[in-house]
C-alpha positions in Angstrom: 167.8 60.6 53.2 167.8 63.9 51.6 169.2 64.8 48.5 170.9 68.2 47.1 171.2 68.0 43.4 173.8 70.6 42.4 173.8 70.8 38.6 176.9 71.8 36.8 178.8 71.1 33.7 182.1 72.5 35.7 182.3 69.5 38.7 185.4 70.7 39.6 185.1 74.4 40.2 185.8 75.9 43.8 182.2 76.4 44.6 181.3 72.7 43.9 184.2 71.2 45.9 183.3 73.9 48.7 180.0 72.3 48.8 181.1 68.8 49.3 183.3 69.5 51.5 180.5 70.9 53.8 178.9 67.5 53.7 181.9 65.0 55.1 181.6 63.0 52.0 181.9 59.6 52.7 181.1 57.7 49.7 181.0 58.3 46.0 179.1 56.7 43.3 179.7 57.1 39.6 177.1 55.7 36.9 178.5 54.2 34.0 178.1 57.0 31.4 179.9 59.0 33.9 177.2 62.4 33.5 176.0 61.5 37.3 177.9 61.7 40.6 176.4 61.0 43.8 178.2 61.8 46.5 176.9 60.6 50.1 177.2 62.3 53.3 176.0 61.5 56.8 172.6 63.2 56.2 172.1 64.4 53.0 173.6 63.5 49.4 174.6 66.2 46.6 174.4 64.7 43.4 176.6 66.2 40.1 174.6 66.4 37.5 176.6 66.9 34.2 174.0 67.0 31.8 170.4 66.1 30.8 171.3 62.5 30.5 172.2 62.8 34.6 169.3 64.3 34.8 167.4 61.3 33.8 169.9 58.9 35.5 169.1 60.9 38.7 165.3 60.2 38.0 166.0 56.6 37.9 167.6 56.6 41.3 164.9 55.0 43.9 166.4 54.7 47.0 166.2 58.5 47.4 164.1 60.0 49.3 163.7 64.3 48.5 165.1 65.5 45.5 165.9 69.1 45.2 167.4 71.0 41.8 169.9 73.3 43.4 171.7 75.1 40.5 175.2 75.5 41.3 174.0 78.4 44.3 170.9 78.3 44.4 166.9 76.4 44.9 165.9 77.5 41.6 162.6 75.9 42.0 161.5 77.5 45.1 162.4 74.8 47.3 163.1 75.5 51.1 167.2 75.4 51.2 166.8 75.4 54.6 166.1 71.8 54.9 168.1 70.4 53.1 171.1 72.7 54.1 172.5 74.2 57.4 172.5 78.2 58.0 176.3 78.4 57.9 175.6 76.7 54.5 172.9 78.8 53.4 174.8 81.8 54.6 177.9 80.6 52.3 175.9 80.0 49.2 174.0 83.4 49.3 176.7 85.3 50.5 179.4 84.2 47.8 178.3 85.5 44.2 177.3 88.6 42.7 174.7 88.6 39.9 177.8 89.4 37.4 179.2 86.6 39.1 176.8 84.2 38.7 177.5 84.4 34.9 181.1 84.6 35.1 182.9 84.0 38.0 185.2 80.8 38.4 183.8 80.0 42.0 180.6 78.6 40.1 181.7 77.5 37.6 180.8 80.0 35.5 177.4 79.0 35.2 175.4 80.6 31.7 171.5 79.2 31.4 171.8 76.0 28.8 171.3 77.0 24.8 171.7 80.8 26.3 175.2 80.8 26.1 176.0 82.7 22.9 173.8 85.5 24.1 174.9 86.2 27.3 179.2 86.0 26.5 178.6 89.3 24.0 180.7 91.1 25.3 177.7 94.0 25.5 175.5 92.0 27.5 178.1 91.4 29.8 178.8 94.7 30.0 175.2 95.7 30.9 175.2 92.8 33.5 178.2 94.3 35.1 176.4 97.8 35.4 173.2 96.0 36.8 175.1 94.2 39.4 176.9 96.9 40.8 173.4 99.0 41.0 171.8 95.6 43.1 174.5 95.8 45.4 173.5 99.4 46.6 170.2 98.3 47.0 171.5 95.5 50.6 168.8 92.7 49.0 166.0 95.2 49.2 164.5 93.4 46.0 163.5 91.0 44.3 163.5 87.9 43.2 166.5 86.7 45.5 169.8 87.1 43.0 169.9 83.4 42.4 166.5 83.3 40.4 166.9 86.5 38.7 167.5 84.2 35.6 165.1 81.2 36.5 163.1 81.6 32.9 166.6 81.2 31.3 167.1 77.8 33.0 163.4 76.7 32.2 163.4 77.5 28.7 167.1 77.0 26.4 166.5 79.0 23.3 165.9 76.7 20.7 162.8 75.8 22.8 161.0 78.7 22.4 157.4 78.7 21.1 156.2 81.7 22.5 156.8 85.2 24.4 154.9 86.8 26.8 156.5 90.2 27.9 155.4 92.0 31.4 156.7 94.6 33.3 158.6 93.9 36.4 158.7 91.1 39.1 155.7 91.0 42.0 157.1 93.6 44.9 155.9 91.7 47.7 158.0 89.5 49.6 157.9 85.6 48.7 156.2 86.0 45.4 158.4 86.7 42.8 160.7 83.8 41.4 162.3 84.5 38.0 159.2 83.8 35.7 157.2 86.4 34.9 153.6 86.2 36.3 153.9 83.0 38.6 154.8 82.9 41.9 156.9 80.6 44.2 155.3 77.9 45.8 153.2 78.6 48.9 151.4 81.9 46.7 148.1 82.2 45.2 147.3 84.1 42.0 148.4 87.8 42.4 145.3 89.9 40.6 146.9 91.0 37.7 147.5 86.7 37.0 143.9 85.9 38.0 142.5 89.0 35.1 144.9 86.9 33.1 143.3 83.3 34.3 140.1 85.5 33.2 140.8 86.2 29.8 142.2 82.3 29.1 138.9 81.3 30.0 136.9 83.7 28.2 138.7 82.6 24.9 137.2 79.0 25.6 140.1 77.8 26.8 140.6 75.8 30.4 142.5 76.9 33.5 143.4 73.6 35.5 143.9 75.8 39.0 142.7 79.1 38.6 143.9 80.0 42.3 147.5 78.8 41.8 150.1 80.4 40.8 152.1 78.2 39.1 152.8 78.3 35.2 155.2 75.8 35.5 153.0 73.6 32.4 153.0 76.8 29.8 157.2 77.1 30.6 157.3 73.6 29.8 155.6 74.2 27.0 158.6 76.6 25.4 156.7 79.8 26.9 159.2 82.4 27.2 157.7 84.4 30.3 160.0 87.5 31.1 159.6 90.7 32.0 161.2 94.2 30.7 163.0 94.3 34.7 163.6 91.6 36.1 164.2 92.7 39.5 161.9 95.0 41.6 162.9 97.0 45.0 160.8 95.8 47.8 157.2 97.5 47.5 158.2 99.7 45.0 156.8 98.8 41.2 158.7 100.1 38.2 161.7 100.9 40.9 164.1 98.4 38.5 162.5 99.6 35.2 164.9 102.1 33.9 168.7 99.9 34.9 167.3 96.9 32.8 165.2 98.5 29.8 168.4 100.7 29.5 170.8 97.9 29.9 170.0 94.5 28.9 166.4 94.2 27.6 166.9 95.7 24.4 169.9 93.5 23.6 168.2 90.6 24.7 165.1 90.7 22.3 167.2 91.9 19.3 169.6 89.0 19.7 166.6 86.5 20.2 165.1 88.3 16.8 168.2 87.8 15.2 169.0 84.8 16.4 165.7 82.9 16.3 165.1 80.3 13.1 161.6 80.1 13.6 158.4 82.5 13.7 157.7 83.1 17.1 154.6 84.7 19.0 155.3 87.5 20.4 152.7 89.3 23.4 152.9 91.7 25.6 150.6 92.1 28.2 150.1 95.6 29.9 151.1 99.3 28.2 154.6 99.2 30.0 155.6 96.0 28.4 154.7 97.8 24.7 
């Protein structure tokens, strides 16, 4: 039995009851503290997650057997959607929000990275975020990361956890690699060269690198490791192509609000002469 884990803090928006109504629910299961909904269909199960204490209610849930984090439209984690999810499905959820939307459009509930909320409903930032997402519809998903990780490092890392920056300059511009946090790649990708020089320099500092060949940096996120670039999305084979809409737009106002915002000293790198 597979299981869809949609989380949302707005269970009854239009794009959550969409979602279960694609899977012919057929039984529903609350948990006592009512922050967990499971909702059974004839092959899969989406599960309503309504905050971190569903999270670990979920975790305590046995009889399950695949559990993927599917945040309100999309496989955050670099999951395959696919098999968990039909194509008309997949073609629904892709299909039905722009990146503007994704921040504030009723059919997702309105979904804003948890802890990042004060930051992205200035009315500035959503101003930029309009100008950005009418620029990445002229670009017919010639870019990346896919739309629904564009803010992946938000999700990782709420604000009040972070313990360190590390500033690049745009997403990997080959296809499959980029996913939202700067210098890692999706799942099923080695170390891009630029992350192996960095692997490099770890290690000549006499630290350790568990899996030099991976490119997961899934343990520094966890860590409160704030990895974002100055773009964060690239056009296909083209680096720097995104540079200019974000740098101009939203970058700025998202490091001067995390400097004015932040009530701790924080560590602050950036790595490569664009990021300076």
């Amino acid at each position: 039995m597979a299981l869809v884990v949609v989380i949302l803090y707005h269970a009854e928006s239009e794009f959550t009851q969409n979602m279960l109504s694609h899977i012919s629910v057929s039984k529903i299961f609350r948990t006592p503290s009512k922050q967990l909904e499971l909702h059974r269909g004839k092959d899969k199960w989406i599960a309503l997650v309504k905050s971190q204490k569903g999270i670990d209610e979920l975790a305590r849930v046995k009889s399950l057997s695949k559990v993927m984090f599917y945040r309100r439209d999309c496989d955050i984690y670099g999951y395959d959607l696919s098999a968990l999810v039909s194509q008309t499905e997949i073609e629904m959820i892709e299909s039905c929000l722009t990146l503007y939307e994704y921040i504030t459009s009723s059919a997702g509930g309105g979904y804003i990275p948890h802890k990042w909320e004060p930051f992205f409903r200035l009315t500035n930032v959503r101003v930029a975020l309009k100008k950005i997402s009418d620029f990445l519809k002229g670009e017919r998903d010639e870019f990346f990361p896919p739309l629904h990780q564009v803010f992946t490092i938000f999700d990782m890392v709420p604000f009040d956890e972070i313990r360190a920056i590390i500033i690049g300059q745009d997403p990997y511009h080959n296809e499959g690699q980029a996913m939202g946090i700067a210098f890692a790649t999706a799942p099923g990708n080695g170390a891009p060269p630029s992350l192996k020089n960095i692997y490099k320099e770890v290690i000549a500092t006499g630290w350790k690198v568990a899996k030099p060949a991976s490119g997961n940096l899934l343990p520094w996120v966890k860590q409160g490791v704030f990895l974002i670039n100055t773009a964060l999305t690239v056009h296909k084979h083209q680096p720097g192509s995104h540079s200019r809409i974000w740098t101009d737009k939203f970058t700025p106002l998202l490091f001067e609000w995390i400097n004015s915002n932040c009530k701790r000293p924080l560590v602050v790198i950036m790595w490569g002469n664009h990021a300076l």
